[in-house]
N, C-alpha and C positions, 0 to 999 in steps of 0.2 A: 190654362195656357201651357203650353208644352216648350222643350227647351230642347235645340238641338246638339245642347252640348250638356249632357246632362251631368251636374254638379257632382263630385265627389264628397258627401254627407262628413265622413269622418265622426259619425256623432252627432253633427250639429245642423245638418242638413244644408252649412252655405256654400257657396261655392268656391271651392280652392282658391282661384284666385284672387275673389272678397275675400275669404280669410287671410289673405297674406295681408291686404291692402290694410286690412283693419289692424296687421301685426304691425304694421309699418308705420300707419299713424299713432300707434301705441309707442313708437320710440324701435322697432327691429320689427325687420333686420335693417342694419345700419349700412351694408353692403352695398356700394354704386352697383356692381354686377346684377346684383337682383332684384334693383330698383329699374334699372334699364331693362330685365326681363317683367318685371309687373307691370310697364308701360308699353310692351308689345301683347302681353296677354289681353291688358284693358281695349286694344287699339281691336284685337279680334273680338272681343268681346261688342266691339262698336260703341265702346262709349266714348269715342271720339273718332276723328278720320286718320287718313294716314298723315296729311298735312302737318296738324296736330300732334300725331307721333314724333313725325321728324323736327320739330319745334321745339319741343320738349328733348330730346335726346341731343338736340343742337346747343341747350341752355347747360345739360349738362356736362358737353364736352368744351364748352366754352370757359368753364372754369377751372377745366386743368391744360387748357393752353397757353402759350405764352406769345408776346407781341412778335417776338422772331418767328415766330409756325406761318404768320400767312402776313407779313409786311411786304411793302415790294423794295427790290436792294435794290440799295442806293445805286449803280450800275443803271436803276431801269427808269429811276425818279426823273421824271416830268419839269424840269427846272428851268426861271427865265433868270437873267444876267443881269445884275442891279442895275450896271450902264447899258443898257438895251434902250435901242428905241424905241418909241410907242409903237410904230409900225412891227417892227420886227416883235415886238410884245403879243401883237394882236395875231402875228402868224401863228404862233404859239399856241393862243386860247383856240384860236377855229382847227389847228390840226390836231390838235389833241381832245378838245370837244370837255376837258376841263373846266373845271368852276374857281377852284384853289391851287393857286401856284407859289412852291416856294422860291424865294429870289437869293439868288447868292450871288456873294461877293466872288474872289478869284477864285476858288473853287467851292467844290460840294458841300464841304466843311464848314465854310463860312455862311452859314444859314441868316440873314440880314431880319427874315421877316417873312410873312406871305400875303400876297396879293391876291386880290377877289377880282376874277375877270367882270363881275359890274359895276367895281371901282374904274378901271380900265374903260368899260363905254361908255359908261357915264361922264369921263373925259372926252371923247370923241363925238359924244353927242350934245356935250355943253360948250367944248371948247375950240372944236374944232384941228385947228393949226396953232394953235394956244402952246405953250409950253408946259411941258408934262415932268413933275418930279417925283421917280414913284416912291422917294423917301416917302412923300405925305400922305399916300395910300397903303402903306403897308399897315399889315395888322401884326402883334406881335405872334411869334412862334412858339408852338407848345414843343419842349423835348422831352420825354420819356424812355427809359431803360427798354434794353430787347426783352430783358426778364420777366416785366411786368406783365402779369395776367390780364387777359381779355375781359373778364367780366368786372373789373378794377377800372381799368381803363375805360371800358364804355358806362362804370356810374360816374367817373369822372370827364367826360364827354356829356354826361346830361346834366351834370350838375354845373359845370363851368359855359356852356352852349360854344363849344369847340366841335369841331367838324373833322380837323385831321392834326396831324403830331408828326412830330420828324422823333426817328429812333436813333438812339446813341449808344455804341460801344462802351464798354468799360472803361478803355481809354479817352472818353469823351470826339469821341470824330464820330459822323453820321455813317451810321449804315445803311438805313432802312426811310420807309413812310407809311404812315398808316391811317385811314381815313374812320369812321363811324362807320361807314357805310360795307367797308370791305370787317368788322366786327357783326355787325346787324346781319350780315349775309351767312355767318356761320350757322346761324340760329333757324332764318327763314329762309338759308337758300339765295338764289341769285335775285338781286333787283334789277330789274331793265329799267331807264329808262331812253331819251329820246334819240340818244346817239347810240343805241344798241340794236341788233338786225330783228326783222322781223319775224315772228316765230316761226310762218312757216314758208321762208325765204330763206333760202340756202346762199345764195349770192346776190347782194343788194348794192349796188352802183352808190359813189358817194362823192364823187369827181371825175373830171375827164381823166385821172390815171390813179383814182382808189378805189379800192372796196374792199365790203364787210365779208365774209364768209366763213361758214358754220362752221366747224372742225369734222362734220359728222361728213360735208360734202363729198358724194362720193367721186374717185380721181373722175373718174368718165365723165362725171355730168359739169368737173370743172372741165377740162380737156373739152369739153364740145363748147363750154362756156367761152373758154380765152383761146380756143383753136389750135391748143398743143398737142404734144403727144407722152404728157409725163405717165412715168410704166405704174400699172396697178395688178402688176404680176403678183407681189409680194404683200401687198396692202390693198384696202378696196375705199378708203375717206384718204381726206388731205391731213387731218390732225394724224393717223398715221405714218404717213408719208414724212410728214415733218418733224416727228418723234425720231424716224429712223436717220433722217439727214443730220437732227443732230445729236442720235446717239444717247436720247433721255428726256423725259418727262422738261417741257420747258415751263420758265416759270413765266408770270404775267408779266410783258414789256419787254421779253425778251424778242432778239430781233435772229434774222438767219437768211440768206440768201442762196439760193440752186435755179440753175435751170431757168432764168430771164426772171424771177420774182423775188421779189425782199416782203419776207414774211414776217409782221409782229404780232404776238400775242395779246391779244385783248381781252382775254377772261380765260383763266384757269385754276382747278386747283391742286393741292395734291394727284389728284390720281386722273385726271383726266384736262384736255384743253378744247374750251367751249367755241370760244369766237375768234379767227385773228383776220388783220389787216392785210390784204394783200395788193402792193404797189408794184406791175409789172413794169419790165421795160419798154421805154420807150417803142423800140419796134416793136414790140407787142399789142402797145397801145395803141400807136397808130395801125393797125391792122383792126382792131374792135373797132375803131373808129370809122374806118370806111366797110366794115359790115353793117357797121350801124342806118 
């Protein structure tokens, strides 16, 4: 059998990069650097896929992050108001498309607890017009340092079967929030699920005055979409267009307004913005609506 990358013998006839593998399981090199290069030789070598690569190279940057690199600030947290009504509670769950909500008292700071929007139906479907306290539904709140490592944090998310954590400043006030799931994603990448757009749906309708739209969407094909005329002289997608309005990489839940639409970000990360919300105005809307 022939080999189309033919081993460098040195001697011993194996190949370079078996032998390093074999210097590595011996204890060296001890080097992150050229451990991450022994896992891109393996991946051309095809002893796994590239999935596989970036899973592994995901495990490894996940233990030299910390909770502050990909929380969302507190600024963007998704939060319901301990004396909130059941109704206006329930706006809540369906506009944000949320599972865990934390409740605070007069402000951010006052973290009370967090509520499980099937605590929440499960009221609505047992009780009706019943009296709702959501003292008796909360669950208690995990708080956690910005400091604290990701790979820390998410063996303590499997070991306690906690789901998300409120981050706290030195000075003890919230900064931040952070879920299982936005850890779990560094490692394998984005998880979709059922309130996320469709892969190959660039603009996916979600109300008579929402929708989901890709970042990649290019301005033209929204502009034919919503009937405008936003310019793609300078830019050819909306996540560019929207980087420029606001002058930098935006982060997740971050909101911004141009041009008759209020724009939020609904997936992003460092270096790029995947999905956001785009709620146009009214006269906008109703002009979709009688093309419709």
């Amino acid at each position: 059998m022939t080999d189309d990358h033919p081993p460098s013998s040195n001697g011993t006839g194996a190949p370079n990069w078996f032998r390093r593998m074999l210097h590595l399981l011996a204890g060296e090199p001890r080097d992150r650097d050229e451990l991450l290069e022994l896992i891109r030789e393996a991946q051309k070598r095809d002893l796994f896929d590239q999935d596989a690569q970036r899973m592994l190279e995901g495990v490894l940057h996940v233990t030299e992050m910390q909770v502050r690199d990909i929380m969302i600030p507190r600024a963007h947290m998704v939060v319901v108001e301990r004396d909130s009504e059941p109704k206006e509670l329930l706006h809540a769950i369906v506009e944000s498309g949320h599972s865990r909500f934390p409740v605070v008292g007069e402000n951010r700071d006052e973290v009370a607890g967090i509520l499980l929007a099937k605590d929440l139906l499960r009221f609505f479907a047992e009780n009706g017009a019943g009296r709702f306290d959501i003292r008796e539904c909360l669950r208690p709140a995990v708080f956690i340092p910005e400091s604290k490592r990701l790979n820390v944090l998410l063996k303590e998310f499997r070991a306690n079967r906690n789901h998300m954590a409120v981050v706290v400043d030195e000075y003890g006030g919230v900064s931040g929030l952070i879920t299982i799931e936005d850890v779990i994603e560094q490692i394998v990448g984005d998880i979709d699920d059922e309130h996320d757009i469709v892969e190959d749906v660039y603009i996916q309708r979600e109300g008579d005055s929402r929708f989901r739209v890709r970042a990649l969407t290019r301005i033209e094909d929204f502009n034919e979409y919503f009937g405008r005329e936003l310019s793609d002289e300078d830019y050819d997608t909306i996540g560019g267009l929207i980087m420029h309005n606001l002058g930098r990489l935006p982060r997740r839940g971050e909101t911004l307004e141009f041009d008759g639409f209020k724009f939020k970000i609904l997936r992003a990360d460092r270096r790029r913005i995947d999905v956001v919300q785009v709620l146009p105005s009214s006269e906008i809307t109703e002009e979709i609506r009688q093309r419709a």
